[in-house]
N, C-alpha and C positions, 0 to 999 in steps of 0.2 A: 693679473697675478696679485695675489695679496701679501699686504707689506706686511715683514716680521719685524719684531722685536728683540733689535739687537743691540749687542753689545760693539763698542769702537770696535772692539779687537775681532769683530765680527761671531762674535760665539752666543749660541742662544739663548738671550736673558730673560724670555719669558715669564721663566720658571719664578724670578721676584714680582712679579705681576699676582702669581697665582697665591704666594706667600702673603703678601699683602692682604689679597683678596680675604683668605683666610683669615685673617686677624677679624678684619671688616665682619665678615659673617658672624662670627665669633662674639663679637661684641654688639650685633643686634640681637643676639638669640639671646643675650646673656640676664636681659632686666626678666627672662618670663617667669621666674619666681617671686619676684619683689613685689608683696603686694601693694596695692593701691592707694595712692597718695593725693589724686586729684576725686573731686567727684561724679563728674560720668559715669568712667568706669565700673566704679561702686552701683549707681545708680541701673546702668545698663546689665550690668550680672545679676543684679538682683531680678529684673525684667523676664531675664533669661531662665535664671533658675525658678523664682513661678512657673515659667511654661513645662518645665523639664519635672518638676513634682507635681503638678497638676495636670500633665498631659494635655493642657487645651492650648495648641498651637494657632489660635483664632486670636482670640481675646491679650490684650495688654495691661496688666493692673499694676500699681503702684500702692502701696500701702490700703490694698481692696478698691483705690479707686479704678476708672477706666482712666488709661495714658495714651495720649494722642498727641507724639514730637517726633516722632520716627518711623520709617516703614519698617517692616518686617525680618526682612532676608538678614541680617546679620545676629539677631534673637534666634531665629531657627536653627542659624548654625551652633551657636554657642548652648542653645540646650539641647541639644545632638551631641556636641560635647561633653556636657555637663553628664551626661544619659552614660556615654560611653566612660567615661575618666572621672568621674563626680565633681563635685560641686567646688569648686578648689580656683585657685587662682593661672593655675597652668592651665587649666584647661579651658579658662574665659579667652587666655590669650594666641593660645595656638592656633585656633584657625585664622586669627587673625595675621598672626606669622606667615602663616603659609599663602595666603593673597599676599602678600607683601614680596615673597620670594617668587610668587607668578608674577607681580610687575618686573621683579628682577631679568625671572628668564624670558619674559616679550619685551624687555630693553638692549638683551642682547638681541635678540630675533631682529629689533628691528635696525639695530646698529649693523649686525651683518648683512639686515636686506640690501641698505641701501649705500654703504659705506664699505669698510673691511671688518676684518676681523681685530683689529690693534683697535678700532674705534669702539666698534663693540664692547672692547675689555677695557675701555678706558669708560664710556658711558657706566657700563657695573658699577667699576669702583667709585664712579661718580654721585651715583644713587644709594650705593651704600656707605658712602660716609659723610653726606647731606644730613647737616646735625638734627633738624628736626624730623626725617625719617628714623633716625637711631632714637629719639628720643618717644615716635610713638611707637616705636615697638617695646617699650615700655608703659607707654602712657597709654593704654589701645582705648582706641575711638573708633569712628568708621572709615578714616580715612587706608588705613592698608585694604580692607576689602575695597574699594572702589579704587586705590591704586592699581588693582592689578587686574580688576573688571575691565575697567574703562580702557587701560592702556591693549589688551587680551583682544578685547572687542575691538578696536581699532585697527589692530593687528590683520587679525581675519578678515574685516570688512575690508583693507586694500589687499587679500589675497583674493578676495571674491571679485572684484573689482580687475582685478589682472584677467583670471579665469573663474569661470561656473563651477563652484564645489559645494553640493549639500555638506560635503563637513565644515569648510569653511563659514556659510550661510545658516550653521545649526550652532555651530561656537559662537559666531558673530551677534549673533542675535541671541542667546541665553546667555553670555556674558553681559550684554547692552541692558536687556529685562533685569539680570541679580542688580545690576549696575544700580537701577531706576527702582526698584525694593529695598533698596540699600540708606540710598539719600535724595529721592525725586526724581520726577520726569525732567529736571533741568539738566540732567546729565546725558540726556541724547544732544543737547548741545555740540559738545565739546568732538562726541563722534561724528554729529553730522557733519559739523565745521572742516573737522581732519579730512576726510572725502571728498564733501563739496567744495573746498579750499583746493584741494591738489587738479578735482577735474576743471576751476576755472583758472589757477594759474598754468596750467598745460595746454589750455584752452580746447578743453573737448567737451564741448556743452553738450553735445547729443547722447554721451555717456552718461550723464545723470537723467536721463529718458530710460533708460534699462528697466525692463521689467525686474531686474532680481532685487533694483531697492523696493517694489513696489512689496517683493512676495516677504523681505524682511523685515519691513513694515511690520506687516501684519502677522508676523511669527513675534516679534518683541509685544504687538499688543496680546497675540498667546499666551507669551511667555510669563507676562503679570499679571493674569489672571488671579491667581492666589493672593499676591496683595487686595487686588480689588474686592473679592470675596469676603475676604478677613475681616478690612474697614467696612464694607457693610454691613456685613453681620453684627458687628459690634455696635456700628454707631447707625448708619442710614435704620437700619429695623429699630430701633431707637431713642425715636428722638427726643424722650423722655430725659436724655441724660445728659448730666451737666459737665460740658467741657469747658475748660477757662472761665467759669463763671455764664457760660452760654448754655441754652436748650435748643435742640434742633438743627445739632452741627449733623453735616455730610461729611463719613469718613471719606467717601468716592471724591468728593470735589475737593476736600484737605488733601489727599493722596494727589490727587492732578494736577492742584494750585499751590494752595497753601505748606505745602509742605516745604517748597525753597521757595520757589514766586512770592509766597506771603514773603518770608523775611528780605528778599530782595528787593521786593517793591515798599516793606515795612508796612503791609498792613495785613499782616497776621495774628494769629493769635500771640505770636512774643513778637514784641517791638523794638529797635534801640533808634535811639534820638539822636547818634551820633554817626558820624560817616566822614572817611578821610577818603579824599580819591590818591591819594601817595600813601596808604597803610603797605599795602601789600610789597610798593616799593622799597619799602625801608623793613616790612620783616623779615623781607626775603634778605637783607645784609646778613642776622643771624639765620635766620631756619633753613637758608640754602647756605651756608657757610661750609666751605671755606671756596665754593665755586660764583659767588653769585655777583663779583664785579667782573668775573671772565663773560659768566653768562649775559650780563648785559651786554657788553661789550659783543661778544657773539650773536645775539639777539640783532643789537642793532645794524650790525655788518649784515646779517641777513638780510636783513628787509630793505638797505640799501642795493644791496647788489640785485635783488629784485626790479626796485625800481627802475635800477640800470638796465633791466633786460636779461640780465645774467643768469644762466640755467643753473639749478642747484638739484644736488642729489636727491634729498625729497623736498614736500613740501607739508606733510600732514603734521608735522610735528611743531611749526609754525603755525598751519591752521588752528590747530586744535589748539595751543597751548593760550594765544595771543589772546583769539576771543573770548579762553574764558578767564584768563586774568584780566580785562578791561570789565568784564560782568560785573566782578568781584571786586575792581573799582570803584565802579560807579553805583555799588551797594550799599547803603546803610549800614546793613549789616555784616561786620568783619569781625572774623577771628583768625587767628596767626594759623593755625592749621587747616584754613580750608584752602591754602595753594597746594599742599602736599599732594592731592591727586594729581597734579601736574609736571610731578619735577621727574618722570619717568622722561616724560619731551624734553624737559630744560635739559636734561642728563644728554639725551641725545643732539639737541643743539650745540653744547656746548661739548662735546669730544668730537663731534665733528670741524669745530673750529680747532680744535689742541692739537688733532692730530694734524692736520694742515702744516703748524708751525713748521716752519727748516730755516730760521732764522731771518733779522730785518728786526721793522720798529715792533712789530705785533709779539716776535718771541722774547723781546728784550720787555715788552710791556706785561704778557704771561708772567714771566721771572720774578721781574720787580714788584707787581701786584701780589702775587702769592706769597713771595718774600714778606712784606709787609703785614698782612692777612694773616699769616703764621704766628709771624712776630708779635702781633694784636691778641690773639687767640690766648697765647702762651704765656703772656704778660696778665691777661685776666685769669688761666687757669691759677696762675704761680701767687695773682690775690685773691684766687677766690679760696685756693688750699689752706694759706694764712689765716684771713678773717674767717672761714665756714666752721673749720670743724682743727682749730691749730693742733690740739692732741694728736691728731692722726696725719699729721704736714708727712710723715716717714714715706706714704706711701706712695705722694706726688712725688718725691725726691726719687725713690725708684722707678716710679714709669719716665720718669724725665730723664735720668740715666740710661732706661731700656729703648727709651723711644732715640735718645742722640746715637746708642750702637748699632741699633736699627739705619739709621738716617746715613752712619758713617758706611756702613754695607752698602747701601744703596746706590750711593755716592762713586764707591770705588766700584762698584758694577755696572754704574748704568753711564759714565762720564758725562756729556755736553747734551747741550738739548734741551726740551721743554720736560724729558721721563722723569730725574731726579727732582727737580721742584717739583712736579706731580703726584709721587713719589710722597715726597716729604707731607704734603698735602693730608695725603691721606694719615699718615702715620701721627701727623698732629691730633686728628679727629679722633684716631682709635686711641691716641692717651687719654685726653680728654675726659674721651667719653666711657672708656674702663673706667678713671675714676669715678664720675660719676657713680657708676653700678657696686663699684666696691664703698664707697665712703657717700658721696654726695645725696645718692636716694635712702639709703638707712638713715642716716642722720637725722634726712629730713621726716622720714617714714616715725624717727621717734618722739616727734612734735607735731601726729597726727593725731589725738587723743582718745576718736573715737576707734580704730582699728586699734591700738595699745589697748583699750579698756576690754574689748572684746577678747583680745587674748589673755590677761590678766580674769576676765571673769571666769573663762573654760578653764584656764588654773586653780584659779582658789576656790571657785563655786559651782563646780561642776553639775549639769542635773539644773542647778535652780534658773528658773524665769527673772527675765529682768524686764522690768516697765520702762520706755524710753518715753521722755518728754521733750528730744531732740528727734524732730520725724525727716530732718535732712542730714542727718547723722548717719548714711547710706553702708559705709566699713565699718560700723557697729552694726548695724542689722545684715550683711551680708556673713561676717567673720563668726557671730554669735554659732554657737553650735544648738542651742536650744533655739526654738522659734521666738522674735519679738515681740512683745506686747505696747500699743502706742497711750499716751494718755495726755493728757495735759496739767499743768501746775494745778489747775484748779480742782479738777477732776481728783486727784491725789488728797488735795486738803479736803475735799467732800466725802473720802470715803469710798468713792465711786467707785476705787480698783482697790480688789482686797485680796485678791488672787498671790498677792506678791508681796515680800518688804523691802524686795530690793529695787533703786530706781538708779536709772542712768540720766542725771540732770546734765543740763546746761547752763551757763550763768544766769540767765533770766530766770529760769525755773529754780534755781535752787537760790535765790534773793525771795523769792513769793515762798517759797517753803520754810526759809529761816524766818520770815517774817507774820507766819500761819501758827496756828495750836499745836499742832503736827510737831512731833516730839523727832528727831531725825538724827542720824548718826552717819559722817562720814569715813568712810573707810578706806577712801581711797581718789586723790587729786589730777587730775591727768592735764599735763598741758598741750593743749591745742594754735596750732599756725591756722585760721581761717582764712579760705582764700588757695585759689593758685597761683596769681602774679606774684610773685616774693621781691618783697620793701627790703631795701636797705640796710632796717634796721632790725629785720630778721635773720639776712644771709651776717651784717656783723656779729659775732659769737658776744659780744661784750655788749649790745644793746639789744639782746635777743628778747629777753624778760620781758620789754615793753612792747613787745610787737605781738605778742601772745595772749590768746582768752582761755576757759577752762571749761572741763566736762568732769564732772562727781561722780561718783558713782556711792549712794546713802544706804543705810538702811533706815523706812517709817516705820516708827513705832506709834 
């Protein structure tokens, strides 16, 4: 029979669960207006929208060149997008929302397979208010598509695994393929691991003999077909053409290898010379926050009681999650958001320890960690509101009054237990992280200079072309409503582009043009924040000036 959620007084208090929830949804839907503040994004719509006005679903260009850092499948959908809702910022970010809300509902699926129902709705709220899941559904990359790929794909493949279902064995497998179109073949990993993890900790080795993984096999190499097609076409028939500075690259074997193997073994086309094997442990303190000292802790109680021999409710979610955070370890190559495919399992790891709790050293350690954790959280919100943006401190003071009557509700509904610090938990995240969306991303959005300039030119110079001499100035070339013209400093002073008098400089470019024949008029200064880690002495409002470069925008005369 499965446990409710109740109140002391015995009356059913789910109903604050479901409220909760809502906030939580609420406030990941909420950034899908706000455009673009990092560069990807910028980068990756523009990818999209070529496909989408040129109709050629094959080919990748960047600024007319050929672009080769990504597979396919999440371009396709966003210029299907783009096709259906135009070319606009919603429409870059929705389909990306909506994998993000299918990891959602195969987090509950898998909370209920293998757990109850109270676990289930505790993994939810887990994964949706894991700060840096709320922050890529603002920030969209690829990482929500393969959240809910991967986690989808896993799903079915231990339905298939239970019993024989072509629907299972045709979801299992076109999820796994979108999966491996998405971000590489290194993502059948993570699904084979979850499988083959559960049938050797149960110890049924002759069930990985099954013909059905052999026939799903060979349905996911089906399934990617279109990728393969695509890269050859472009690049294999080719090999005239220069990638990274190379002739006679194989889109087939970048697609197979290089596409994550290069960067994880560091010898691909992009390289870094740096590699911590504790990154991922310590970013997971912020980007799984406000869960992610539980989660160790839960983590490692696992795999202890393991050892012990102790039989556990599953086991895929430890497969899958563990081997591919030690990958991502022992990687050169790291960045804070490539654990996010992952925290669908962390979500479920750890509500399945929370909900365990019924008091002892473990619920007193729950309490006291999240107490603290909160405390942390709300103590940096409380200076980040001061020093970011102090004009607008009003509206922390409000959510911080909405969020403590909030907490006081919860409090007197839910009494003793691990619910109300849980509870609390989330309701810190969702202040937080509204503010962000109301104050924190505009702010920053207006010390973006090249998305400002591009709004300011559809205003005052509607109709006219503008010449860019910043060609990684990607929310100037997406936002523009006339098409881009690229050139260089030099090219300008020679005359070369005559099409136009208006030029969208950068500081280098517009130092060689004050310092040319070239007779030039500025019309208009724009301050720019380069970069997306943010210094110190950017988020302080009072040493911002010094942390800033600039974009012009002139008229040559």
């Amino acid at each position: 029979m499965e446990k409710a959620i109740t109140s002391p007084r015995g009356q059913l208090s789910q109903s604050v669960y479901y409220y909760v929830m809502a906030a939580a949804i609420l406030v990941n839907i909420a950034g899908i207006g706000i455009p673009f503040f990092s560069d990807d994004p910028a980068l990756y719509a523009m990818l999209a929208r070529n496909m989408a006005q040129t109709n050629n679903f094959t080919d990748l260009y960047y600024h007319g060149r050929d672009w080769l850092d990504k597979p396919h499948f999440p371009f396709w959908v966003v210029a299907l997008s783009f096709k259906m809702l135009g070319v606009n910022t919603i429409a870059y970010k929705l389909p990306a929302l909506l994998f993000y809300f299918m990891s959602v509902f195969y987090t509950y699926k898998l909370g209920r397979k293998f757990y109850d129902m109270q676990t289930a709705l505790l993994a939810v709220l887990i994964l949706l208010t894991a700060q840096h899941t709320i922050m890529s559904n603002t920030d969209v990359r690829a990482e929500p598509y393969i959240m809910g790929l991967l986690i989808g794909s896993i799903y079915h493949f231990y339905k298939l695994k239970e019993k024989f279902s072509i629907a299972h064995l045709l979801l299992a497998s076109l999820f796994a393929a979108c999966a491996v179109m998405t971000k590489g073949i290194y993502l059948l990993i993570p699904i084979g691991s979850a499988i083959i993890g559960d049938y050797l900790f149960k110890k049924d080795f002759k069930g990985l003999l099954q013909w059905r993984w052999l026939l799903s096999f060979l349905l996911v190499c089906l399934f990617v077909l279109p990728e393969v097609y695509t890269v050859y076409v472009q690049f294999d028939q080719h090999p005239e053409k220069m990638v990274f500075g190379r002739t006679g690259v194989s889109g087939i074997q970048w697609f197979l290898w290089g596409s994550q193997f290069g960067r994880f073994n560091n010898d691909g086309f992009i390289k870094n010379s740096h590699g911590d094997p504790f990154f991922f442990l310590h970013t997971l303190l912020w980007a799984f926050a406000p869960w992610a000292i539980v989660f160790f802790y839960a983590l490692g109680k696992k795999i202890r009681d393991i050892i012990k021999g102790k039989p556990q409710p599953e086991y895929i979610c430890l497969s899958a999650a563990l081997v591919m955070l030690l990958i991502f370890s022992i990687s050169k190559f790291q960045l804070p958001f490539y654990t996010n495919i992952l925290f669908p399992f962390f979500a479920v790891i750890t509500a399945g320890f929370i909900s365990s709790l019924a008091g002892g050293a473990e619920a007193r350690f729950f309490n006291i960690s999240q107490y603290i954790i909160c405390g942390l959280l709300l103590a940096v919100f409380v200076a980040l509101g001061i020093a970011f943006a102090p004009g607008k401190i009003i509206l922390p003071v409000i959510l911080f009054i909405a969020g403590a009557g909030a907490v006081f509700f919860i409090y007197r509904q839910q009494g003793q237990g691990y619910r109300p610090v849980f509870l609390l938990s989330c309701v810190v995240m969702i202040i937080i992280n509204t503010y962000f969306v109301l104050v924190f991303y505009p702010v920053l959005l207006s010390y973006k200079g090249d998305e400002v300039a591009a709004c300011y030119v559809n205003t005052n110079y509607p109709g006219q072309q503008v010449v860019s001499t910043a060609p990684m100035a990607d929310r100037f070339d997406f936002y523009m409503k006339e098409p881009v013209a690229y050139a260089t400093a030099e090219e300008i002073i020679q005359h070369k582009k005559t099409n136009t008098h208006l030029v969208f400089a950068d500081d280098d470019a517009m130092e060689q043009l004050k310092n040319s024949p070239r007779r030039i008029q500025v019309l208009k200064v724009f301050d720019n924040y380069f970069g997306e880690n943010l210094k110190l002495s950017f988020i302080n409002q009072a040493t911002r000036k010094s942390a800033l470069i600039h974009f012009y925008l002139i008229r040559v005369n």
